[in-house]
C-alpha atoms as one frame of an Amber mdcrd trajectory, in Angstrom:
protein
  24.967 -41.609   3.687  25.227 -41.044   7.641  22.047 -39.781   9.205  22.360
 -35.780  10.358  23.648 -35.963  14.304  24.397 -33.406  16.717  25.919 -33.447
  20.338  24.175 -32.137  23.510  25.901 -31.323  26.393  23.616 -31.502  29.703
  20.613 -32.548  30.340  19.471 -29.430  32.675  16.421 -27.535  31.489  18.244
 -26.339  28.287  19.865 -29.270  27.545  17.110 -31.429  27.212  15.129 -28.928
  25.539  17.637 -28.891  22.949  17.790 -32.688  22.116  13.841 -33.060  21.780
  13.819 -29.569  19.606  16.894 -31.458  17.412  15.119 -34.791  17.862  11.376
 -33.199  16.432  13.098 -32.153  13.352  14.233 -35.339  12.497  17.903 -35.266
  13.722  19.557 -38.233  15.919  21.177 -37.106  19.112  24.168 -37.542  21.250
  22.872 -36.465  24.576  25.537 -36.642  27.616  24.960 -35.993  31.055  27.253
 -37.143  33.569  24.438 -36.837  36.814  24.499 -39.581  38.775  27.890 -40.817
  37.723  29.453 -37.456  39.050  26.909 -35.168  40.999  26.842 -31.680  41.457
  26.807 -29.410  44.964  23.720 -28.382  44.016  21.446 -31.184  42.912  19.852
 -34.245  44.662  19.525 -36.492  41.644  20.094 -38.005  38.151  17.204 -36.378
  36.762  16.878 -34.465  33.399  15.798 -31.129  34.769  16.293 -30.625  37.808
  15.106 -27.255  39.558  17.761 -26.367  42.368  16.296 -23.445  43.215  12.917
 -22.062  43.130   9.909 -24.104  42.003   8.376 -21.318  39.968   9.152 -20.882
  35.760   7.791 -17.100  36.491   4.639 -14.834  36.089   1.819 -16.154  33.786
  -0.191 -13.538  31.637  -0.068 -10.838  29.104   1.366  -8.374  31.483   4.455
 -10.522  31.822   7.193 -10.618  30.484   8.140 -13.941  31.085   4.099 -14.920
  29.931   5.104 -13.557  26.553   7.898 -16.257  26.342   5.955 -19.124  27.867
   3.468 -18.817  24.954   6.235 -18.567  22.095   7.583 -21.859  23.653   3.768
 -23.410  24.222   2.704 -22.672  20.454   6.097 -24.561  19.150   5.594 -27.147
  21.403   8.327 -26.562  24.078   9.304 -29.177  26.469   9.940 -27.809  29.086
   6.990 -25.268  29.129   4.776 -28.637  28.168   5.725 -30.268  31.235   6.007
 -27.230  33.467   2.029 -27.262  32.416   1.186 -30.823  33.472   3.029 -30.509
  36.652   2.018 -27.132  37.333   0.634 -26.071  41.292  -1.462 -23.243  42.387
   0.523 -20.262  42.689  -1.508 -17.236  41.617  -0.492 -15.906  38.778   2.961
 -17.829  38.806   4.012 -20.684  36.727   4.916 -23.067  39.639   5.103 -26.954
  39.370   5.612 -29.846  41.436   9.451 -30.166  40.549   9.929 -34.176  41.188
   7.161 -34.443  39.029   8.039 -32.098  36.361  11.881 -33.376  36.061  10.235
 -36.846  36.162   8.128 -35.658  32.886  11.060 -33.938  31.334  13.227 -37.059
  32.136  10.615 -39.425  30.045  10.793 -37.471  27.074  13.930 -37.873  26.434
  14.484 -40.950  27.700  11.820 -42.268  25.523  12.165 -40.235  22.395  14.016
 -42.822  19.650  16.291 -40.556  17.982  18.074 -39.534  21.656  20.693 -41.878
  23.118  21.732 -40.533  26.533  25.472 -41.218  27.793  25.965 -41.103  31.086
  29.502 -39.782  31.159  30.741 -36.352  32.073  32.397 -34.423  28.936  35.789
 -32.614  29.574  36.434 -31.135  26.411  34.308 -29.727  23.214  33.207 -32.386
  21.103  33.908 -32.538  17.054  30.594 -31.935  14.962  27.468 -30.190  15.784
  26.821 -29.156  19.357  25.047 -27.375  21.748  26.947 -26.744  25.218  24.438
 -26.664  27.876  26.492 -28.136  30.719  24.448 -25.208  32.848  25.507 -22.951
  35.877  28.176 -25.732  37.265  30.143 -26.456  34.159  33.342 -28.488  35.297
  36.566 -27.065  35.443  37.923 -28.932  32.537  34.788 -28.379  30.422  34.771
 -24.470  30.792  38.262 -24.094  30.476  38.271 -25.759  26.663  35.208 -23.424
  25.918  36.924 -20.806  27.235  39.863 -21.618  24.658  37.689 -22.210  22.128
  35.998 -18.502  22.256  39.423 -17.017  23.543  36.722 -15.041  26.232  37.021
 -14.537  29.880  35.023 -17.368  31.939  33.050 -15.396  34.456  31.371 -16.512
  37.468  28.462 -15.278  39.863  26.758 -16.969  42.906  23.483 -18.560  43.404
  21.039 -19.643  46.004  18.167 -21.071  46.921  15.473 -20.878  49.579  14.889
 -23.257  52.646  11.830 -25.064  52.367   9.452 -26.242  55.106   6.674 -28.307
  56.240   3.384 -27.477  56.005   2.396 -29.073  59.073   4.981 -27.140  61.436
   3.472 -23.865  60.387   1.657 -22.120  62.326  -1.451 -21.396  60.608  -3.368
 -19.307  63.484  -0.694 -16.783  62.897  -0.114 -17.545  58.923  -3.025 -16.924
  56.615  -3.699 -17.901  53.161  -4.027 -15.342  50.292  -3.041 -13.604  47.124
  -1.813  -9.899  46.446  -5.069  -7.724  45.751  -7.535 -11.046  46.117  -5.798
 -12.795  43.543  -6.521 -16.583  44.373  -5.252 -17.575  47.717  -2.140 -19.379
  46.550   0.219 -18.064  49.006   0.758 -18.496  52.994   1.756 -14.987  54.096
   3.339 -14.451  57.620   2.859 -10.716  59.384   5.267  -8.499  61.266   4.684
  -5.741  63.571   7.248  -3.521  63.659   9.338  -4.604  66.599   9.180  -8.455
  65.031  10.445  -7.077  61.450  13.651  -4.946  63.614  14.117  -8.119  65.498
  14.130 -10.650  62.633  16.458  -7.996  61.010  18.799  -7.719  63.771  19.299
 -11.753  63.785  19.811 -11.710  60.333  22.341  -8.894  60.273  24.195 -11.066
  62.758  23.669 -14.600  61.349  26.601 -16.557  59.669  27.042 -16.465  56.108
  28.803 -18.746  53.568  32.550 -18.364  53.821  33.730 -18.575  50.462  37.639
 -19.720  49.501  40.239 -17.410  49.350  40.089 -17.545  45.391  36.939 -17.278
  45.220  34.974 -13.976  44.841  31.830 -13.453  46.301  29.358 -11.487  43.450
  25.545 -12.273  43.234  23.116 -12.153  40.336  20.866  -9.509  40.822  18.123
 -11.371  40.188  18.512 -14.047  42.851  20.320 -12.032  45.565  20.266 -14.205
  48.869  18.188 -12.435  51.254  21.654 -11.592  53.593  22.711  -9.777  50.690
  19.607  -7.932  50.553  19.683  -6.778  54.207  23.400  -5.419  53.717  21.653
  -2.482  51.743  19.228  -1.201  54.480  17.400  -2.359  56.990  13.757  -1.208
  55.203  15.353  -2.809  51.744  13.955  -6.581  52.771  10.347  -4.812  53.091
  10.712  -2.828  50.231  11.631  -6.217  48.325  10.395  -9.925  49.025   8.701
  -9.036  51.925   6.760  -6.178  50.659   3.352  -6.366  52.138   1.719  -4.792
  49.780  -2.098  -6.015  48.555  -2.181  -8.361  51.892  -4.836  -7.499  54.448
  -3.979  -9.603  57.138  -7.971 -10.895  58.318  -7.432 -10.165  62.170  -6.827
  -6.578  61.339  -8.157  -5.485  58.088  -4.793  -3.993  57.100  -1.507  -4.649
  55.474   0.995  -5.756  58.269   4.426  -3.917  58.594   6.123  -6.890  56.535
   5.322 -10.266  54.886   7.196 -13.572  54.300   5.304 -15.754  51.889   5.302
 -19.190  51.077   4.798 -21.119  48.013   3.372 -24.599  47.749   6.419 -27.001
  46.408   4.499 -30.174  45.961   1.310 -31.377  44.607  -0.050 -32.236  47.949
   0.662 -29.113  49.969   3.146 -30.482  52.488   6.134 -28.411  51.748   6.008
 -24.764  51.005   9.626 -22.591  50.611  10.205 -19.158  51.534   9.676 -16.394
  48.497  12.607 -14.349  47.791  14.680 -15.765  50.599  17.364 -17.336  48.798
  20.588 -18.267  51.103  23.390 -19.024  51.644  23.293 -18.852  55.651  25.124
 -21.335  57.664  22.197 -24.149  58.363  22.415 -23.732  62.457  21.727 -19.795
  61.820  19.283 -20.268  59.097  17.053 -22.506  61.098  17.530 -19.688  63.856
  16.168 -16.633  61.536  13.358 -18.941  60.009  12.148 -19.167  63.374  12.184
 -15.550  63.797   8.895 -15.397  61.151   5.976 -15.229  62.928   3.931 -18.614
  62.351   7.121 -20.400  61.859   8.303 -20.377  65.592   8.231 -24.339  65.353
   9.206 -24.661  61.388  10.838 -27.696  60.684  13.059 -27.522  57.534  12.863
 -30.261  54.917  15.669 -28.571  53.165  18.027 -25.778  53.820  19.224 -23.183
  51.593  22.529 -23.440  49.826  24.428 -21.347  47.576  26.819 -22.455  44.812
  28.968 -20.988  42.166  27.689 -20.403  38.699  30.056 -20.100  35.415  28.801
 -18.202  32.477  30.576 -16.673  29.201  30.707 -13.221  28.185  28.117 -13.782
  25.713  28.540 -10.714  23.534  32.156 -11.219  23.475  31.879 -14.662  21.882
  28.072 -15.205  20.787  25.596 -14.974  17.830  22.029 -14.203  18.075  21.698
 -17.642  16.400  23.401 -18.552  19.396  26.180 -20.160  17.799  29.911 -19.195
  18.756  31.671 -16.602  16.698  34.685 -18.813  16.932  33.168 -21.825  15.746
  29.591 -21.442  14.138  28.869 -25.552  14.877  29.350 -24.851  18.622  25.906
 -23.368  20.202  25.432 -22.513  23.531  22.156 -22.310  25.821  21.190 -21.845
  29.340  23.362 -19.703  32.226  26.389 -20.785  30.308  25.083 -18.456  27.337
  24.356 -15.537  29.913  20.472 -16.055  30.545  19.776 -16.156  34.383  15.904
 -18.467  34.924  14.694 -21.319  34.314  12.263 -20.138  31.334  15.376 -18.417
  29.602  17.378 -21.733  29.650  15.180 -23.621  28.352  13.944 -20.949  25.438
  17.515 -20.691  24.672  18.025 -24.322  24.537  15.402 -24.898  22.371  16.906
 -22.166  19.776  20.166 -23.991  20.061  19.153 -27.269  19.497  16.777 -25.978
  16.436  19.498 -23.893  14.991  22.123 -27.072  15.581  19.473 -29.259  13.844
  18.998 -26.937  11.144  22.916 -27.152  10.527  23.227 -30.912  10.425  19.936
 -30.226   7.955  21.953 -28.412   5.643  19.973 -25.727   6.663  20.995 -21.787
   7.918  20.601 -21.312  11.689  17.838 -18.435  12.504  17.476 -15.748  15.344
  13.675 -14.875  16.299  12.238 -11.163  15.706  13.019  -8.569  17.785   9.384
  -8.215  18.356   9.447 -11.523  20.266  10.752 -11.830  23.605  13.013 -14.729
  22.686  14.348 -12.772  19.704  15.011  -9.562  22.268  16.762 -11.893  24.508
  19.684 -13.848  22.375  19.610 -10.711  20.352  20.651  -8.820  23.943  23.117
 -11.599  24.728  24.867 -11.040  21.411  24.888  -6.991  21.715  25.227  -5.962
  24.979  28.295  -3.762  26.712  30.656  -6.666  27.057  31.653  -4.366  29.817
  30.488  -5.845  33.305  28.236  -8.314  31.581  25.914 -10.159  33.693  23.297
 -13.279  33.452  19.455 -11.836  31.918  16.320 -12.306  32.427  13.808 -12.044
  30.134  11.748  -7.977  30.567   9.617  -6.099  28.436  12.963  -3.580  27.797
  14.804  -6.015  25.530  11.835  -5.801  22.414  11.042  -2.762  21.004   8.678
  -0.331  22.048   5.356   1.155  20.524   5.159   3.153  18.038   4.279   6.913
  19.890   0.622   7.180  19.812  -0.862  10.601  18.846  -4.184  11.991  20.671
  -6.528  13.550  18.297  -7.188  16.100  20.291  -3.606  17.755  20.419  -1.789
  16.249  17.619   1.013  15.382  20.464   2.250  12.193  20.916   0.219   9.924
  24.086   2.367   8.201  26.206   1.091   4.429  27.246   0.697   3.305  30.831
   1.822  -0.211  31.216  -1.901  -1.513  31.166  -2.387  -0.066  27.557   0.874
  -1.158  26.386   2.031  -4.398  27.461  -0.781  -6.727  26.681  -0.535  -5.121
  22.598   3.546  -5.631  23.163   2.538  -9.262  23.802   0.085  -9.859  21.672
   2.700  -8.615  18.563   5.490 -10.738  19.727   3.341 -13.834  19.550   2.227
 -13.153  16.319   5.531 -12.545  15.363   7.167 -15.119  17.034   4.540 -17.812
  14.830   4.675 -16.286  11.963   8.184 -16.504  12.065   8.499 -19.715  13.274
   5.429 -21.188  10.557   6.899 -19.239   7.556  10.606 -18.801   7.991  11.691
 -21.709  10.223   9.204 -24.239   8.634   7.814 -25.368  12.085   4.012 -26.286
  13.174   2.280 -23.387  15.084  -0.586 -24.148  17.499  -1.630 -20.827  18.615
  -1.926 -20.919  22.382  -4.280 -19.860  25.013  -3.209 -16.413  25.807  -4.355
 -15.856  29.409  -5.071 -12.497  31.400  -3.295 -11.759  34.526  -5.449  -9.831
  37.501  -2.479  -7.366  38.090  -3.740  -3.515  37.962  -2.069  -0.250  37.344
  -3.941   1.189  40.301  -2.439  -2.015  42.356   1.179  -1.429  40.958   1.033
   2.465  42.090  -0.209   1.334  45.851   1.906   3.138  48.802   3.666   0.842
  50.629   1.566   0.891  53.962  -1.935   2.032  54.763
């Protein structure tokens, strides 16, 4: 009798979540991943993993949404979340890691794990059997063409950046100052603007050169990780209003929040590089090293590596997907990661980790399962399968795809109380994790280990803050 197999496709951050969920429940693996043998334009090695863009899997904590799906992955035992942990770097209340490090971690697991054999081949068309197709963001032509044919849906495409990212040492750190929003630990380095240095820095980047894309292509950005050109087309106060918000910093020499703020973010475990926050881009490098300079403290910033942008491909999920995250068309074909319609890093892998559980579960003889709705992961594949085909876009994970409290009444009155997000969202999270294991112990047959469930320092009062002082 042949042993139950499946086929992954990628071994990005839902990929290789996928084979070690298939490869935990006792099911051999076909994992291919054609890094180094053909490379992408986006990443720098043949890792398993590989961050391209920011460093950060998202805010930690009860108030999160994103903490809400970081514990449904920790108490399963999620890869990626597991490594993201032991590589993790200060960051406030961010889950940040040391990427080399992390990928590295991510890469061993797999490597390592005796029921994976990685090919090292690129895959042009959908393979016979079980799969899950997490080829990611830059799916190959031939590759998303056959899926396309398979589902008989549109393939869609949207851009994506990421930030430059400099050394520590060039920056200017008796004009830069370390801290957090609202005295959360001092994780960031935050660099002030008067006015006149904001209009100026504004003015340069109003003029600078952007990306020219090919006359076939189309030029439309994810909301979520709109390069920070794109953000100054919609006003000059929408950059301030944004990523370079200054609220909760009081800059020391003055005692007051400065006009605006670009912050950095430690990328490495020894502090030497740091990238920009929200400054995604796709800025030719010659003008990009030109704005950069334009920050105040980073007059003399030397870049380590510039921001690019590249082309992501994605289905129309609900057009062609389950909430089990298999393919209407063909219910042995999953799909997980941007290819399924998730935008972050934490979505592709919580995705891929459904997919290769629900692929395993096949070979297993077993019926693939969607999470409750209570649970963030269950509100997210159950959006992807649901939503207004209609101008569908990449999501991230946010506290509007599970359901909402039931309408509290005060005693007093006898009319329903509405919930400020400090009363709500720590009980929303709290029932989604209990959901989420219970679900997962009783339905799917998996071990639970409940896990820590921290508390972020974010207030309401914080939250509510004008904009300057």
């Amino acid at each position: 009798m042949n042993e139950p197999t499946i086929t992954v496709i990628g071994a990005g951050l839902a990929g290789s979540e996928a084979a070690l969920a298939a490869a935990g429940l006792g099911v051999r693996v076909r994992l291919y991943e054609m890094r180094p043998v053909k490379m992408t334009p986006a990443h720098r090695s043949g890792n398993f993993a590989e961050l391209v863009c920011s460093n950060s899997l998202g805010g930690e904590g009860e108030m999160q949404s994103k903490g809400l799906l970081q514990a449904e992955l920790r108490s399963v035992g999620g890869a990626i979340v597991g490594a993201a942990d032991a590589a993790k770097l200060p960051a406030g209340n961010a889950l940040a890691v040391e990427r080399d490090e992390f990928s590295a971690r991510v890469t061993r697991a797999v490597r390592e794990h005796p029921l994976i054999e990685v090919l090292g081949e690129e895959v042009t068309a959908v393979p016979d059997g079980i799969a899950v197709i997490a080829s990611g963001p830059l799916t190959s032509d031939a590759l998303a063409a056959d899926v396309a044919r398979l589902t008989g849906s549109e393939r869609l495409s949207f851009y994506d950046a990421a930030a430059p990212v400099l050394a520590f040492d060039s920056i200017n750190m008796d004009v830069a100052w370390r801290a957090g929003r609202y005295d959360q630990s001092a994780d960031y380095i935050n660099c002030p603007f008067t006015k006149e240095e904001y209009l100026a820095f504004f003015d340069a980047l109003e003029q600078a050169r952007a990306h020219t894309p090919h006359d076939w292509e189309k030029l439309e950005f994810f909301e979520g990780c709109m390069p920070i050109e794109e953000i100054a087309r919609r006003g000059v106060d929408t950059p301030r209003f944004g990523p370079m918000s200054p609220k909760g910093l009081d800059d020391p020499r003055t005692g007051r929040w400065p006009y605006a703020v670009a912050q950095l973010r430690q990328e490495d475990r020894e502090g030497r590089m740091w990238s920009l926050v929200g400054f995604q881009t796709g800025l030719k490098w010659g003008d990009q090293k030109a704005v950069v300079n334009l920050i105040p403290g980073l007059e003399q910033a030397e870049i380590v590596r510039y921001g690019v942008m590249h082309r992501n491909t994605y289905l129309n999920a609900p057009q062609v997907l389950d909430a089990t995250l298999g393919l209407r068309a063909d219910p042995t074909k999953f799909v997980a990661g941007v290819l399924a319609g998730t935008e972050g890093y934490l979505e592709s892998a919580a995705t891929g980790w459904l997919a290769g559980t629900n692929a395993a579960r096949l070979a297993l003889g077993l019926p693939p399962l969607t999470p409750p709705a209570e649970s963030m992961l269950g509100g997210l594949v159950r959006y992807l399968a649901s939503a207004n085909p209609k101008g569908f876009q990449p999501m991230n994970v946010n506290w509007a795809l599970v359901p909402e409290l039931p309408a509290e009444v005060n005693p007093r009155t006898g009319k329903p109380r509405k919930l400020g997000k400090r009363e709500k969202r720590p009980v929303m999270f709290r029932r989604g994790l209990a959901a989420f294991m219970t679900w997962a112990q009783q339905e799917a047959g998996l071990t639970v280990t409940p896990p820590p469930v921290p508390h972020d320092g974010e207030t309401e009062a914080a939250l509510a803050a004008p904009a300057t002082r």
